[in-house]
mmCIF file as Biopython writes it, N, C-alpha, C and O atoms, coordinates in Angstrom:
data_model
#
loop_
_atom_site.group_PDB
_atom_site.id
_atom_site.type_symbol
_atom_site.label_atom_id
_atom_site.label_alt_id
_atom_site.label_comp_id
_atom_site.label_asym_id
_atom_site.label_entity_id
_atom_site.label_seq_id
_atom_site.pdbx_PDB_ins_code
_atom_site.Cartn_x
_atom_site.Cartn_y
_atom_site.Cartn_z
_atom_site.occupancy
_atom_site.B_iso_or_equiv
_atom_site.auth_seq_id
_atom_site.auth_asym_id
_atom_site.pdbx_PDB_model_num
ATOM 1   N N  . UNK A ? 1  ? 15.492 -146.077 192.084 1.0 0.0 1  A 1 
ATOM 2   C CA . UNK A ? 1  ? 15.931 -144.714 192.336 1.0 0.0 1  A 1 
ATOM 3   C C  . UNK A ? 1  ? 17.418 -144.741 192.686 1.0 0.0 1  A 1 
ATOM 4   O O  . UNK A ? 1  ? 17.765 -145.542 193.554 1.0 0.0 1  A 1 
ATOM 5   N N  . UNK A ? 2  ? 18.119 -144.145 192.250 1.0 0.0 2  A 1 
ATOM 6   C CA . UNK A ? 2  ? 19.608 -143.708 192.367 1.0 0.0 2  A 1 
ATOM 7   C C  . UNK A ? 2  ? 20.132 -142.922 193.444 1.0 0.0 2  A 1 
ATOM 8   O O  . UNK A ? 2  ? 19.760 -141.749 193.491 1.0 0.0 2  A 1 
ATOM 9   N N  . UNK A ? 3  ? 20.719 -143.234 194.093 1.0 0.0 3  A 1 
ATOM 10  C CA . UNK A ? 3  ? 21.202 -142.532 195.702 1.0 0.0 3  A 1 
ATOM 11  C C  . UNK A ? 3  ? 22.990 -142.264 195.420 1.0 0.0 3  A 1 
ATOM 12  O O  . UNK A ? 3  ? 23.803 -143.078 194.982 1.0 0.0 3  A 1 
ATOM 13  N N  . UNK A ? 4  ? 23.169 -141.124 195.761 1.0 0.0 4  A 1 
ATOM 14  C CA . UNK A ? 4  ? 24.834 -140.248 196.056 1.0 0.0 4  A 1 
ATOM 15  C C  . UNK A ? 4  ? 25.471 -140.881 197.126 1.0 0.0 4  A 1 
ATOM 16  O O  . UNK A ? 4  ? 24.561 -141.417 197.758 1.0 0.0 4  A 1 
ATOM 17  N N  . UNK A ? 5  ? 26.583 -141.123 197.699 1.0 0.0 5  A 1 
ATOM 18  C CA . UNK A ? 5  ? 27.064 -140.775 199.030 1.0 0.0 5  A 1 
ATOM 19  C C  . UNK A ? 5  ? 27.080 -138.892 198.993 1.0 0.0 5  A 1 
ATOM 20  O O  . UNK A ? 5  ? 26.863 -138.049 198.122 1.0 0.0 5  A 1 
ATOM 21  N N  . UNK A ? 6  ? 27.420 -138.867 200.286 1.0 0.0 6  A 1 
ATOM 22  C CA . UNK A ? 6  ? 27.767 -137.472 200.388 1.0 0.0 6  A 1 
ATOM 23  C C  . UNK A ? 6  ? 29.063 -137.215 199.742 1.0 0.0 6  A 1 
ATOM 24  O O  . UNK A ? 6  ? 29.435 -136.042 199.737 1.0 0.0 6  A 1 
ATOM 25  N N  . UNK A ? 7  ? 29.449 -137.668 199.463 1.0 0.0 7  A 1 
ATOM 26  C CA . UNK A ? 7  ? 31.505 -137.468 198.645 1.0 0.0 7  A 1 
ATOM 27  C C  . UNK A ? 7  ? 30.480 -137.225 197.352 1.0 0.0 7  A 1 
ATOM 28  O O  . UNK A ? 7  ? 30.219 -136.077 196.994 1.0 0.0 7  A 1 
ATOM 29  N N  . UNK A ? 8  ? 30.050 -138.116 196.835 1.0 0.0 8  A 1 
ATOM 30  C CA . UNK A ? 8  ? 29.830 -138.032 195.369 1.0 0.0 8  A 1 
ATOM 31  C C  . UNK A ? 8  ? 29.272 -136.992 195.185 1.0 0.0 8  A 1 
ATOM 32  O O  . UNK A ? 8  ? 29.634 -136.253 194.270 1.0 0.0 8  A 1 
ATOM 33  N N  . UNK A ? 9  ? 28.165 -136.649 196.076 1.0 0.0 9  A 1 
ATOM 34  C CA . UNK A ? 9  ? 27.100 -135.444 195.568 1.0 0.0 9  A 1 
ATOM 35  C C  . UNK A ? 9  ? 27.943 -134.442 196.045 1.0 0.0 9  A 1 
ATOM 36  O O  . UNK A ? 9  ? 27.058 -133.590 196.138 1.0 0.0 9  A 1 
ATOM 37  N N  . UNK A ? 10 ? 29.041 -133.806 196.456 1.0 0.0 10 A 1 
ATOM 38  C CA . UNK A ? 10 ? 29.765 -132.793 196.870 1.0 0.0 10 A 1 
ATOM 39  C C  . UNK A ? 10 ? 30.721 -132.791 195.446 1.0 0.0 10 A 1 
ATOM 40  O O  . UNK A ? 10 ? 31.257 -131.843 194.873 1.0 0.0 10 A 1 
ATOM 41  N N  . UNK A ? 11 ? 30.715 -133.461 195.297 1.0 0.0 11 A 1 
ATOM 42  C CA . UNK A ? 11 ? 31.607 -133.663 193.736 1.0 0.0 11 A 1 
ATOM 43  C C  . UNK A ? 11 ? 30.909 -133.032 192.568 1.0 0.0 11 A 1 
ATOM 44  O O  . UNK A ? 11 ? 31.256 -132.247 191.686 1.0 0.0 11 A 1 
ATOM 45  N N  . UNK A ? 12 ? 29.690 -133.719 192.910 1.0 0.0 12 A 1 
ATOM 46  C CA . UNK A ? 12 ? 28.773 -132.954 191.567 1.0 0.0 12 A 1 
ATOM 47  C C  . UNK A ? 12 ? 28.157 -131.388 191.674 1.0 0.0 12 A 1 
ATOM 48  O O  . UNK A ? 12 ? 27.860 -130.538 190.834 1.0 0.0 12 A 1 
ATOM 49  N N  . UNK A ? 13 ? 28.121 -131.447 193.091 1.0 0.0 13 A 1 
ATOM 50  C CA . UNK A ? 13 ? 27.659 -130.000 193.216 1.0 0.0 13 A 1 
ATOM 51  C C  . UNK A ? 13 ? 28.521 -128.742 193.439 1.0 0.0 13 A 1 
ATOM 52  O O  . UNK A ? 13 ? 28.186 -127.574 193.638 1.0 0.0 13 A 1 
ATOM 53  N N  . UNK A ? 14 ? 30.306 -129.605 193.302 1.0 0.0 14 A 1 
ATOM 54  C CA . UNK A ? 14 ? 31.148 -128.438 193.439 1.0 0.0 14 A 1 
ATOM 55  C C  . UNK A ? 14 ? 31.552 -128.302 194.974 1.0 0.0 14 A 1 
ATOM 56  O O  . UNK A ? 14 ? 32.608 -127.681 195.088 1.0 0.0 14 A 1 
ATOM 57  N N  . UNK A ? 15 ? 31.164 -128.592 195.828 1.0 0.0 15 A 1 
ATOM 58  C CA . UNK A ? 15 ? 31.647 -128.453 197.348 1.0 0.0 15 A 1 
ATOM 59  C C  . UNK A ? 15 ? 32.294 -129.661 197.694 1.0 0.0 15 A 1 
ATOM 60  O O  . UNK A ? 15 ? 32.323 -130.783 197.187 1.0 0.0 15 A 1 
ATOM 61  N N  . UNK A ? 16 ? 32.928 -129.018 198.927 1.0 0.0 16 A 1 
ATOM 62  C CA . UNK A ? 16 ? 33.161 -129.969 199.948 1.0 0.0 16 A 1 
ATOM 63  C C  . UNK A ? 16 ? 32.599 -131.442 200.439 1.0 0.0 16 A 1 
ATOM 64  O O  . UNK A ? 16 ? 31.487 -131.622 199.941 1.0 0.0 16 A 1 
ATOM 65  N N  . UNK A ? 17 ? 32.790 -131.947 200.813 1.0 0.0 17 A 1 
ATOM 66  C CA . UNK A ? 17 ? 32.045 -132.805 201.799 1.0 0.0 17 A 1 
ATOM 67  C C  . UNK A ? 17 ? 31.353 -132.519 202.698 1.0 0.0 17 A 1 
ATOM 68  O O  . UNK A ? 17 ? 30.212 -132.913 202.940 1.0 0.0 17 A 1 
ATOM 69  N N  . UNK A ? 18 ? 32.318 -131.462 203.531 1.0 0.0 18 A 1 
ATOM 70  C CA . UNK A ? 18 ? 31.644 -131.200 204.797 1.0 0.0 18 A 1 
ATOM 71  C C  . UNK A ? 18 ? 30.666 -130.244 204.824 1.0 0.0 18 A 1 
ATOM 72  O O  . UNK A ? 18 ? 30.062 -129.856 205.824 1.0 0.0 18 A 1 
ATOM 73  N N  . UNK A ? 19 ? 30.494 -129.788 203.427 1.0 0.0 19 A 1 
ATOM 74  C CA . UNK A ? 19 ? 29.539 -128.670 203.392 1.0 0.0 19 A 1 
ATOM 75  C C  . UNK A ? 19 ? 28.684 -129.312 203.215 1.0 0.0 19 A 1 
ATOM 76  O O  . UNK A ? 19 ? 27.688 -128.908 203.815 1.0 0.0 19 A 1 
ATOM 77  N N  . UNK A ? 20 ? 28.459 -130.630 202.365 1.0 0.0 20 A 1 
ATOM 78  C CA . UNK A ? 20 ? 27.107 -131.103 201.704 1.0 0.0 20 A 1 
ATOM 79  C C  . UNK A ? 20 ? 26.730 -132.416 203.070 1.0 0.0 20 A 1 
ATOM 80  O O  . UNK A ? 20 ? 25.818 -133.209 202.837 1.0 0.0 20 A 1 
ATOM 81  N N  . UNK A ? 21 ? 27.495 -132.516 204.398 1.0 0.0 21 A 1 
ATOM 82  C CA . UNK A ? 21 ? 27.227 -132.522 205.535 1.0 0.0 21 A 1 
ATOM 83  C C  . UNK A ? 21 ? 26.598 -131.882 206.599 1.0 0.0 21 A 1 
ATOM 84  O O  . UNK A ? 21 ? 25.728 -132.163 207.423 1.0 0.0 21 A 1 
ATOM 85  N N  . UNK A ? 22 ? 27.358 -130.868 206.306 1.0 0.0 22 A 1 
ATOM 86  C CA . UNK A ? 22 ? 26.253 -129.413 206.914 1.0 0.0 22 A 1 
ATOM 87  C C  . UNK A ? 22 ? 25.153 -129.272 206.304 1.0 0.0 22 A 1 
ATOM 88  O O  . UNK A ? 22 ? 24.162 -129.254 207.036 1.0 0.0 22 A 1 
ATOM 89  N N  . UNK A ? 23 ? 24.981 -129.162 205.188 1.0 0.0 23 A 1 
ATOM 90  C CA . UNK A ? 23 ? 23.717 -129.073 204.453 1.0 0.0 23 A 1 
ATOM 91  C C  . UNK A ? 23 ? 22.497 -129.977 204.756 1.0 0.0 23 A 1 
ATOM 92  O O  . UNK A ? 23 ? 21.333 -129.633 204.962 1.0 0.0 23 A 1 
ATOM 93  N N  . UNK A ? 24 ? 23.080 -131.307 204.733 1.0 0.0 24 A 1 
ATOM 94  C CA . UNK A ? 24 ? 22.251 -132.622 205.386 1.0 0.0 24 A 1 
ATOM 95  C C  . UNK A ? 24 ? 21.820 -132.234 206.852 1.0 0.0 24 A 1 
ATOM 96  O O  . UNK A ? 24 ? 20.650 -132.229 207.235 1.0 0.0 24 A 1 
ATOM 97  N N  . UNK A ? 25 ? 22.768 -131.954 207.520 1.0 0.0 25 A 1 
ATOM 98  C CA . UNK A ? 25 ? 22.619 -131.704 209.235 1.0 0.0 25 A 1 
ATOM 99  C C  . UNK A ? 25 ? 21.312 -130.537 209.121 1.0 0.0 25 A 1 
ATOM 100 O O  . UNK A ? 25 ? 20.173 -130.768 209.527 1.0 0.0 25 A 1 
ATOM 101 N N  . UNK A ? 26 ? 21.759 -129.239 208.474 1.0 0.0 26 A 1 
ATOM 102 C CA . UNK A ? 26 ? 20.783 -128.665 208.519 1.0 0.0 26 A 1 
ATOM 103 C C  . UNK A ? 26 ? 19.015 -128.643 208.343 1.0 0.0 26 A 1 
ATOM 104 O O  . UNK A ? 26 ? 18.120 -127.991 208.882 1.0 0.0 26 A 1 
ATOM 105 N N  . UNK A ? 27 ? 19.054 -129.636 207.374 1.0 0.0 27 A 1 
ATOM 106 C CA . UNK A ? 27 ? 17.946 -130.352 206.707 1.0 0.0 27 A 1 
ATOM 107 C C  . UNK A ? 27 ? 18.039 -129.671 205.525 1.0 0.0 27 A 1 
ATOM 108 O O  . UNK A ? 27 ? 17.295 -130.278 204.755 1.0 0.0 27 A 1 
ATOM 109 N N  . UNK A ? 28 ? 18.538 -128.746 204.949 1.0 0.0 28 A 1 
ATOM 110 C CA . UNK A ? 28 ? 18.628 -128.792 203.578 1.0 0.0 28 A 1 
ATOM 111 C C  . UNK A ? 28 ? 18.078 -129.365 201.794 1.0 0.0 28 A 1 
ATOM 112 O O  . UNK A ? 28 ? 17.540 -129.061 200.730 1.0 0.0 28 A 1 
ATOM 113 N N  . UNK A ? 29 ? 18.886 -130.604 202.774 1.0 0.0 29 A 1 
ATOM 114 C CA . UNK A ? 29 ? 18.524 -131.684 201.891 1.0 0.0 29 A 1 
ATOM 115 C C  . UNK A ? 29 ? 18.204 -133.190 202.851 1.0 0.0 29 A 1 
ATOM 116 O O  . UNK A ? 29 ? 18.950 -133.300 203.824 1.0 0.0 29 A 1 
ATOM 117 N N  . UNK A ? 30 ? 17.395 -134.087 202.697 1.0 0.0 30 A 1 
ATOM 118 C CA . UNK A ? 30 ? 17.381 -134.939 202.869 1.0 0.0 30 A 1 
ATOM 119 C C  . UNK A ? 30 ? 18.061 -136.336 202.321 1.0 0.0 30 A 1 
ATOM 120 O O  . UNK A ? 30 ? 18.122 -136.809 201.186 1.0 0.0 30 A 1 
ATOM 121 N N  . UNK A ? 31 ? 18.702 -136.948 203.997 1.0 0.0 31 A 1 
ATOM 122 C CA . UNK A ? 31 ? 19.453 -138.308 203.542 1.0 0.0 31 A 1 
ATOM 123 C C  . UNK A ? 31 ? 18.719 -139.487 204.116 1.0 0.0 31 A 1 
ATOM 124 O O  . UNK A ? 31 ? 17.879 -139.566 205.012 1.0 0.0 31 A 1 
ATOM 125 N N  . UNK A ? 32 ? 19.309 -140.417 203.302 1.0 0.0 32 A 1 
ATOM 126 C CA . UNK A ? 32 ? 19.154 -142.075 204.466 1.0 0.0 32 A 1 
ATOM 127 C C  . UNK A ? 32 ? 20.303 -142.506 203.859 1.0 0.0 32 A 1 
ATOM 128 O O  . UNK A ? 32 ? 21.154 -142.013 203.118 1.0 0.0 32 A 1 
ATOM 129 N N  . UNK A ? 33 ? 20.026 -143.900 204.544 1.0 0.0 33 A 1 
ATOM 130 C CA . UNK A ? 33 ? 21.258 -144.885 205.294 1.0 0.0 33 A 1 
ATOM 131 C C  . UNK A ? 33 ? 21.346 -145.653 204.621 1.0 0.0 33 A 1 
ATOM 132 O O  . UNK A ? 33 ? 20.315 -145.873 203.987 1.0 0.0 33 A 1 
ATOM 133 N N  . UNK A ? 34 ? 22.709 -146.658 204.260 1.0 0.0 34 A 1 
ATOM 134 C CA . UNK A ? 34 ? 22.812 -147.930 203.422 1.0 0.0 34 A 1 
ATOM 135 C C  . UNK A ? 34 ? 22.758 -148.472 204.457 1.0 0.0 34 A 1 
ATOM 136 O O  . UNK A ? 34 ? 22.848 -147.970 205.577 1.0 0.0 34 A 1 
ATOM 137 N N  . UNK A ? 35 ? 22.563 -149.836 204.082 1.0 0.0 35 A 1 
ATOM 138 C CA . UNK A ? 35 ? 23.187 -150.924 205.319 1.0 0.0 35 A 1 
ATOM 139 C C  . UNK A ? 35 ? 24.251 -150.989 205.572 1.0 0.0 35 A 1 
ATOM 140 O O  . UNK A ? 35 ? 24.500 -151.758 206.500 1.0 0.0 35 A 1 
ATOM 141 N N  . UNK A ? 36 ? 25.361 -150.308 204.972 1.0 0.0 36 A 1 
ATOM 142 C CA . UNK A ? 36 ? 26.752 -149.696 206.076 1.0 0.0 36 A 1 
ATOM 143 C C  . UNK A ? 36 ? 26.638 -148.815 206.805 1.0 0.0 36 A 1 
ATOM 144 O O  . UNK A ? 36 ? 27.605 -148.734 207.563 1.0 0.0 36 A 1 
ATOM 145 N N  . UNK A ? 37 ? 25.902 -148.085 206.955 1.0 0.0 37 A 1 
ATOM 146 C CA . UNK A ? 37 ? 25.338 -146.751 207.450 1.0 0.0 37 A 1 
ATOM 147 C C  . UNK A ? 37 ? 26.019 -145.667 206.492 1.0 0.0 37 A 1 
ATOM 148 O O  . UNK A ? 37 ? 25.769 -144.474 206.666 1.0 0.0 37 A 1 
ATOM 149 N N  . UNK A ? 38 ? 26.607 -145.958 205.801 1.0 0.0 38 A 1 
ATOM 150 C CA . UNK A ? 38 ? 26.810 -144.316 204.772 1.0 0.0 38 A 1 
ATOM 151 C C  . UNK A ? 38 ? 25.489 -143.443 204.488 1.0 0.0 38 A 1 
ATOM 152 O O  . UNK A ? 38 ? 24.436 -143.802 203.961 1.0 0.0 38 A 1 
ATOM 153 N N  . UNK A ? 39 ? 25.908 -142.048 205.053 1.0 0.0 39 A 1 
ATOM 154 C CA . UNK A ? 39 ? 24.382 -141.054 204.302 1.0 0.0 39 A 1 
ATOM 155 C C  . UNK A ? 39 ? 24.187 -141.020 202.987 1.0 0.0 39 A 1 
ATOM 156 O O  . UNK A ? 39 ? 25.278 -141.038 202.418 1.0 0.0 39 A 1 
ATOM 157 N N  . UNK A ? 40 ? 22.853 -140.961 201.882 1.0 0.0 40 A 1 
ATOM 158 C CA . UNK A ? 40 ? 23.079 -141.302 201.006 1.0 0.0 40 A 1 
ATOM 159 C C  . UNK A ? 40 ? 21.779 -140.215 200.598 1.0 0.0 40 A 1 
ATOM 160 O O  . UNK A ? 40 ? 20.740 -139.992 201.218 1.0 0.0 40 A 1 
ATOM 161 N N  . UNK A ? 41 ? 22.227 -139.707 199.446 1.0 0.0 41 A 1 
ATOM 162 C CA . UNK A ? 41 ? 21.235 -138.308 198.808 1.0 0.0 41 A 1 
ATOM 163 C C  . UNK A ? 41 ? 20.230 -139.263 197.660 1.0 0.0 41 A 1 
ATOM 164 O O  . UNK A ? 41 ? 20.834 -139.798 196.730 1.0 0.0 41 A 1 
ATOM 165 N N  . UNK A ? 42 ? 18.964 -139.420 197.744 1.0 0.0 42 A 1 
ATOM 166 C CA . UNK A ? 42 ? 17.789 -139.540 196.548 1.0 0.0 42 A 1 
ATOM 167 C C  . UNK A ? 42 ? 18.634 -138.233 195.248 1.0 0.0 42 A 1 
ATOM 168 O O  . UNK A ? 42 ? 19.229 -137.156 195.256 1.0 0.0 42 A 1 
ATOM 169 N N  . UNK A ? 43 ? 18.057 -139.468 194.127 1.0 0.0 43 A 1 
ATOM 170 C CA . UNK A ? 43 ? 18.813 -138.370 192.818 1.0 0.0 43 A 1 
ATOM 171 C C  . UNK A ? 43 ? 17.897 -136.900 193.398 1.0 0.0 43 A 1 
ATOM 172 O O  . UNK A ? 43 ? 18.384 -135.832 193.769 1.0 0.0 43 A 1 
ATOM 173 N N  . UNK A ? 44 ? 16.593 -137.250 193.327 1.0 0.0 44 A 1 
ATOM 174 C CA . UNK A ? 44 ? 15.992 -136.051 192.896 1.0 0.0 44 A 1 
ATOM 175 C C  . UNK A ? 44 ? 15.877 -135.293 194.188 1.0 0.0 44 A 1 
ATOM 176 O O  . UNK A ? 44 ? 15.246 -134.236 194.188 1.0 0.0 44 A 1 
ATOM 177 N N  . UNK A ? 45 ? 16.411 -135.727 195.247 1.0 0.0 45 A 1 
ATOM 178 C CA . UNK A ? 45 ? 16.841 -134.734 196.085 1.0 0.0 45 A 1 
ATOM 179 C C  . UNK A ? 45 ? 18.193 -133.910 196.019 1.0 0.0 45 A 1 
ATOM 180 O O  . UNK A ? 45 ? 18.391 -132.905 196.703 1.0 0.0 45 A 1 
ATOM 181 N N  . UNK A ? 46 ? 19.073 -134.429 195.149 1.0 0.0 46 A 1 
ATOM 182 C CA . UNK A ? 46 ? 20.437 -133.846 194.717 1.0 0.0 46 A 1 
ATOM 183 C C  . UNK A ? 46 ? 20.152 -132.799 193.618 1.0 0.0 46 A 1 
ATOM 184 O O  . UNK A ? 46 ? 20.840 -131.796 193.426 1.0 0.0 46 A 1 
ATOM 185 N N  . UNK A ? 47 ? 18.937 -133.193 192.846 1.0 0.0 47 A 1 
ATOM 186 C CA . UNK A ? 47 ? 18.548 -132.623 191.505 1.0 0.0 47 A 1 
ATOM 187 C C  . UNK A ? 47 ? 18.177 -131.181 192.083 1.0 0.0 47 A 1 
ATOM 188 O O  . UNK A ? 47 ? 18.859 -130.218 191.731 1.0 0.0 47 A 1 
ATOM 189 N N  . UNK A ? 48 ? 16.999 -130.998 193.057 1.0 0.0 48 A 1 
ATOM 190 C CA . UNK A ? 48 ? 16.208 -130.397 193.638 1.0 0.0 48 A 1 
ATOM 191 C C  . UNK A ? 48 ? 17.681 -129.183 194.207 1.0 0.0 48 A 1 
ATOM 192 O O  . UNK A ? 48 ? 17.677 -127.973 193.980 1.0 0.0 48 A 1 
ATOM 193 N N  . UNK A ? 49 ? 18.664 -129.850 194.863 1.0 0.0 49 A 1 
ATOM 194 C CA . UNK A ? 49 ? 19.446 -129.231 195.660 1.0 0.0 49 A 1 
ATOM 195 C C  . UNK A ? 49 ? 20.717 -128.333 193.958 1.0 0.0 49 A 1 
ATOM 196 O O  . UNK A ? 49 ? 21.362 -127.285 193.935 1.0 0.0 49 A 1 
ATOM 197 N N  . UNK A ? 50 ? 20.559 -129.180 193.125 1.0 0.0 50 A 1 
ATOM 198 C CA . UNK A ? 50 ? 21.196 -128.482 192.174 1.0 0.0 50 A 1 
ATOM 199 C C  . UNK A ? 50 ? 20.432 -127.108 191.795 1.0 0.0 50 A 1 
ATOM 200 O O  . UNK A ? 50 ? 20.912 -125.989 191.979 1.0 0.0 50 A 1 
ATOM 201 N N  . UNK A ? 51 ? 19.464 -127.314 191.367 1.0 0.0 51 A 1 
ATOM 202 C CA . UNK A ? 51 ? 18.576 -126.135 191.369 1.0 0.0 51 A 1 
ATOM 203 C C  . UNK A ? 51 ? 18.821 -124.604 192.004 1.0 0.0 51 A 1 
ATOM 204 O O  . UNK A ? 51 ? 19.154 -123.495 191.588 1.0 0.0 51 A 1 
ATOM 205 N N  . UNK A ? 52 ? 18.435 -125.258 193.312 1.0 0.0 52 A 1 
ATOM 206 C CA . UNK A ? 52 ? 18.210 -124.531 194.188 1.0 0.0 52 A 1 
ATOM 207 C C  . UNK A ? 52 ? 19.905 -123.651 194.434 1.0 0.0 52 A 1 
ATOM 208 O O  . UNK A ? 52 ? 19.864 -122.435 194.626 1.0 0.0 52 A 1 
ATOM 209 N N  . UNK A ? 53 ? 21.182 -124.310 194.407 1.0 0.0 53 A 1 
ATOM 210 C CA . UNK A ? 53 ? 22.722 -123.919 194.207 1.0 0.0 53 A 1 
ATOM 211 C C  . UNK A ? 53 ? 22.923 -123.147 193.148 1.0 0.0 53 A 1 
ATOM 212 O O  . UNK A ? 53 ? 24.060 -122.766 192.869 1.0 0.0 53 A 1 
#
């Protein structure tokens, strides 16, 4: 399965960063963690969130 950072998926979805941060914070969308700790979007939770935008 293919995972975003939050930069990337704000890229694809046209926003900010900090929006597709807020969005995460909110629960929106659901993230997890690399082993750097970067937040990181499931495709088909980005897919789901395209949709839904």
């Amino acid at each position: 399965m293919q995972s975003y950072t939050i930069g990337r998926a704000a890229r694809l979805l046209g926003v900010s960063p900090d929006t597709a941060r807020r969005w995460a914070d909110a629960g929106r969308v659901a993230t997890h963690r690399d082993d750097s700790g970067r937040r990181l979007i499931a495709g088909r939770d980005l897919a789901a969130l395209c949709v839904e935008v």
